[in-house]
N, C-alpha and C positions, 0 to 999 in steps of 0.2 A: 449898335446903338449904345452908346458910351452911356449917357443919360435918358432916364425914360419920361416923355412927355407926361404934362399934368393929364390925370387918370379925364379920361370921354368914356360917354357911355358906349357898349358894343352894337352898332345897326348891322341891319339885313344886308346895306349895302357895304359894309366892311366882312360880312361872311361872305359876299360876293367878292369883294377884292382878292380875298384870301385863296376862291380857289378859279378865277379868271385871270390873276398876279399875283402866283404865288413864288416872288423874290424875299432872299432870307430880309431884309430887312422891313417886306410887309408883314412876314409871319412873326419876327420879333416882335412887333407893335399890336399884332392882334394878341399874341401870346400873352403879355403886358393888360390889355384891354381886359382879355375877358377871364384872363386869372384873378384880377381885381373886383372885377363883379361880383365876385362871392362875397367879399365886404363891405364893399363901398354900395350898394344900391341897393332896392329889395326886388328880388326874381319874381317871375311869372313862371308857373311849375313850368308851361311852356320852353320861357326862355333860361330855366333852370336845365332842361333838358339838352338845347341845344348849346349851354354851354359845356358842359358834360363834352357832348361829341367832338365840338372842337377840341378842347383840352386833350381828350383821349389820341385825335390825331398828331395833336403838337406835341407831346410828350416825346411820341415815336419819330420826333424829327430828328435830321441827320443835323440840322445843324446846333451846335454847341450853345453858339448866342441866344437860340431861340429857347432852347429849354432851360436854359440860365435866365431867361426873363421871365418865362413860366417860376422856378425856383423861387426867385427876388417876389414875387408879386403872392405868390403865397404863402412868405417862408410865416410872418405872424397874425394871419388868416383860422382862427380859433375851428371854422367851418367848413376850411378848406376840402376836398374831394380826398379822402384816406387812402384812396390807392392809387391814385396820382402821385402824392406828396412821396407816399413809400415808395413808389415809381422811380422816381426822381430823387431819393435818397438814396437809390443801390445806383446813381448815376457817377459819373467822373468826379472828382473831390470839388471841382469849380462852379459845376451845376448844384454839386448836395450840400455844399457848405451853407448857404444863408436857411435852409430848411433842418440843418442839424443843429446853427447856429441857435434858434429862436420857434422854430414849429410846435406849436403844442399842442398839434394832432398828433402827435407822439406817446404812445404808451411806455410805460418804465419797460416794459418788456420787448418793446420793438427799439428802445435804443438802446438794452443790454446786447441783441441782438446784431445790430449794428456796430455795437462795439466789436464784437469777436469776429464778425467779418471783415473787417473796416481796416485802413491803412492806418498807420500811427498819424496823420496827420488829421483823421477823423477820430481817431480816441481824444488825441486832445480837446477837438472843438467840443463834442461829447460831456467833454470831464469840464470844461471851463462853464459848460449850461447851470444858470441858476436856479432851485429847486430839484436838484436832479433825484430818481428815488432811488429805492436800497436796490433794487435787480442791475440797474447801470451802474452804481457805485461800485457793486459788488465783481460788478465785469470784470470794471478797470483794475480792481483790487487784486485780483486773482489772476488777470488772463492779458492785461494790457501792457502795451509799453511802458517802461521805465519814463519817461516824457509825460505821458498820459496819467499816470501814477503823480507826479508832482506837480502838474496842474490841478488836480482834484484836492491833494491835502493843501492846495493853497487858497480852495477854493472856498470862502466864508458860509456861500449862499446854499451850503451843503450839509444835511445833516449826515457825519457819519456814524454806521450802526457800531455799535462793539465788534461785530464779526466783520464786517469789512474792516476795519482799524486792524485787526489779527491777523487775517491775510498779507496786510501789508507787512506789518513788522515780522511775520514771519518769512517775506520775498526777499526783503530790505533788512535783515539785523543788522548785519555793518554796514551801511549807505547813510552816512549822516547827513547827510542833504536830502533825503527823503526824511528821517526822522528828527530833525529837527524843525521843519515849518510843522511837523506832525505835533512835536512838544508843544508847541506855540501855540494852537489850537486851544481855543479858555472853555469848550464842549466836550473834553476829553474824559468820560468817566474814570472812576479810579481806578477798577480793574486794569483799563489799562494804563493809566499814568505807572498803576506798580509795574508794570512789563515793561514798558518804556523807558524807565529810571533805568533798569540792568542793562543799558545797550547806548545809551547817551555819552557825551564826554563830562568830565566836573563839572565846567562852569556849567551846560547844557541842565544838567542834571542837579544844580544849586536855584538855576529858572525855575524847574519841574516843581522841586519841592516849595519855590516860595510863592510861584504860582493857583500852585494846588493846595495851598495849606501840607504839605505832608510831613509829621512828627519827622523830625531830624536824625531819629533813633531810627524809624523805619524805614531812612531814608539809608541810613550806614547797613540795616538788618540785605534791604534790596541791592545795594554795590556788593554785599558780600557771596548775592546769589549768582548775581553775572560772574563775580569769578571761578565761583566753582560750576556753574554751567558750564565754560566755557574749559576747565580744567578737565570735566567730566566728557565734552567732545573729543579732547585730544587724548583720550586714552586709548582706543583704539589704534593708537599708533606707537603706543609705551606698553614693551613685555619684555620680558627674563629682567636682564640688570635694567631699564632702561626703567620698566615698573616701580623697580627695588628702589630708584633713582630718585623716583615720583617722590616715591613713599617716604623716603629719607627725606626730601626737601619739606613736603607739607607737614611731618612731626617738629622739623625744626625751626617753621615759623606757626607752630600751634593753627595749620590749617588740619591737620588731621580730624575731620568734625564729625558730628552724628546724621548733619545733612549732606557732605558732601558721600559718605558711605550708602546714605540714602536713595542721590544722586544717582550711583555705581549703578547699586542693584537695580534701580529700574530701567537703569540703562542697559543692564546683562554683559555687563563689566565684572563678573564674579569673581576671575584671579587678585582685582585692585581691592575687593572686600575681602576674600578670604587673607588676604594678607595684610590687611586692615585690619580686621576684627585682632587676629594673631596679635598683629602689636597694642592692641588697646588693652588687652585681658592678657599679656603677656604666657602666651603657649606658643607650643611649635604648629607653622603653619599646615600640617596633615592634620593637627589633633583638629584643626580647628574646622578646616577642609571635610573632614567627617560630620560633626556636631553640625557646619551647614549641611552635605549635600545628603546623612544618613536619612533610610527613611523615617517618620515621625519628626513629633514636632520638639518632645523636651532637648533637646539637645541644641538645636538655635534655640530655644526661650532660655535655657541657661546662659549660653554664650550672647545673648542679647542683654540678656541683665547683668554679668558680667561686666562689659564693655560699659555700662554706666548708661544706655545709649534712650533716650524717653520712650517714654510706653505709646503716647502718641505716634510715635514710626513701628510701633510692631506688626500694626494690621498691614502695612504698608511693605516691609522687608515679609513676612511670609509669605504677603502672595505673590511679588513678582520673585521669591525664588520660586513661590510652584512652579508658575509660570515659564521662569527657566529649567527646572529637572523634568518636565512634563514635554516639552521640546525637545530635551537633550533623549529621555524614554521613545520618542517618536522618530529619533534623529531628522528631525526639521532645525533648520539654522534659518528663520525668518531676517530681515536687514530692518537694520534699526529700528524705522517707521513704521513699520508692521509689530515689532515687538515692543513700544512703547504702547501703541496700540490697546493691545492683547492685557500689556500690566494695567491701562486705565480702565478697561472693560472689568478688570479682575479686583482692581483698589478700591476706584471710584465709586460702587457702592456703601466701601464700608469706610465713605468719611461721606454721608449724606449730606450732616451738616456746612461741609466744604463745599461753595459753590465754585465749580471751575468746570471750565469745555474742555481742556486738555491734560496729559501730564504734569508740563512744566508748572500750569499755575497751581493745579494741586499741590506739589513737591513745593512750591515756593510759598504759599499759604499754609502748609503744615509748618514750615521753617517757620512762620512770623509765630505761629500758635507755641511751637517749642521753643522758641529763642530764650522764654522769659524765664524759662525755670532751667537750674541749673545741673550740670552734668560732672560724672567721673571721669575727667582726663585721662587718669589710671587706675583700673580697679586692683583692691588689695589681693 
């Protein structure tokens, strides 16, 4: 049935056709009739009843057509029968499409649901739905295809929450085709326009800030986080000379900084700081490799003041070294994610005033608060 006739009401004598001649194209048309009767007409608890029962049979039909005219006829049916529709939504993508499309007997949590069961060509339709709420957003954000993921940040009639927004940019950091319709977005709180800016390209990132109103200053403060974020990941893969190499390189374009040492430690990058510290306060790297790793604290609170390095990062460098000697005492070697973890469990209390959900934004929001006041390059 290519096209479905203008809506008739459902008689006795068409539930007679239906099981006296039941040919797929009389069940398509009844399928059509009495799906529609839940909108169009007003029931008799009666004839509420018995369309129930039909409906319940047609759903279970073999054929395709039929239960895709059931689909179409209830897909924007506010009242439609809730477990039919979900029925017919874990059906073939032909049948569940005009019901994922537009249904809105739909809870946020039965088309999160559907999300994560769902083919990618049902997360899209999904992600394209207008008003969509934060449990399906959040699906797509976290769990969905890459396709599904870019239909939704292009999606206006969407509000996204801060934590779906975080998911994403943390799926997608280098995908600038995901993050740029995401810049584009004029609903983007700051928090995260500041995480977005360290991961854009210039001009992308020249939009952000004149979009967003963002000081110009704060805007060079955030380019300068992205590169030492991203300095701070490749260290894991720099040791003996290769370290030395680092280190040589960032004193000789004045990146040698108080954040990116910051950076290190709560990354549990400890040889790139103790060798850091070494050159800032000019001693030999054992002397210094003590003063961090001895037990007690005056010996980093010297070598801390030393180094010129703000008192703002002290609560912050003590505790992810605890954090690190207290691992190394257990001999546990956590991986990365688990001991970034363990340092925002251990920091995050003692910067209350810092709102942030994870590391990075902490570590990037102490940088904006320390930037303004000034530091010893070299202490005497």
């Amino acid at each position: 049935m290519s096209q479905q006739p203008p809506y008739e009401r459902l008689t006795l004598a068409n539930v007679d056709h239906l099981f006296s001649e039941p040919t797929e194209d009389v069940r398509e048309q009844i399928a059509f009739k009495v799906a529609s009767q839940f909108g169009n007409v007003v029931l008799t608890p009666r004839e509420r009843e018995l369309a129930r029962e039909i409906l319940g049979y047609l759903v279970l039909d073999v054929s395709v057509l039929v239960r895709k005219a059931l689909s179409g006829a209830l897909s924007d049916l506010p009242d439609a029968p809730y477990d039919i529709v979900l029925h017919l939504a874990h059906d073939v993508d032909e049948v569940a499409q005009p019901l994922l499309e537009n249904s809105p007997v739909f809870t946020d949590q039965d088309l999160a649901e559907l999300v994560l069961s769902g083919t990618v060509h049902r997360q899209v339709i999904i992600a394209s739905r207008p008003n969509l709420g934060p449990e399906a957003s959040g699906a797509i954000a976290r769990k969905a295809d890459r396709d599904a993921v870019l239909v939704l940040i292009a999606n206006d009639g969407v509000i996204l929450r801060p934590d779906v927004l975080d998911s994403i940019i943390q799926r997608y950091a280098d995908d600038e085709d995901i993050l740029d319709p995401m810049a584009r977005r004029t609903d983007l709180p700051m928090r995260i326009v500041e995480r977005i800016v360290t991961f854009v390209s210039s001009s992308l990132r020249e939009h952000l800030v004149e979009l967003h109103r963002v000081d110009p200053a704060i805007a060079a403060v955030l380019e300068g986080q992205a590169r030492e974020r991203t300095l701070v990941a490749m260290m894991d893969r720099a040791n003996g000379n290769n370290l030395d190499g680092l280190l040589e390189q960032l004193i000789a374009t004045d990146m040698l900084t108080p954040s990116i040492l910051l950076r290190a430690v709560c990354a549990g990058e400890i040889e790139f700081v103790i060798k850091g510290l070494a050159i800032l306060t000019s001693i030999q790297t054992e002397r210094a490799r003590r003063l961090i790793c001895d037990v007690g604290d005056l010996g980093f609170r010297a070598l801390h003041a030393r180094a010129g390095l703000p008192e703002l990062y002290y609560p912050a460098f003590r505790g992810a070294l605890d954090v690190m000697l207290e691992l190394q005492a257990a001999g546990s070697e956590p991986d990365k994610a688990a001991f970034s973890c363990l340092v925002m469990d251990r920091i995050g209390p003692l910067y209350r005033d810092v709102r942030a959900d994870d590391l990075e934004l902490l570590l990037d929001r102490l940088t904006r608060a320390a930037c303004a006041t000034p530091w010893a390059v070299r202490a005497a």
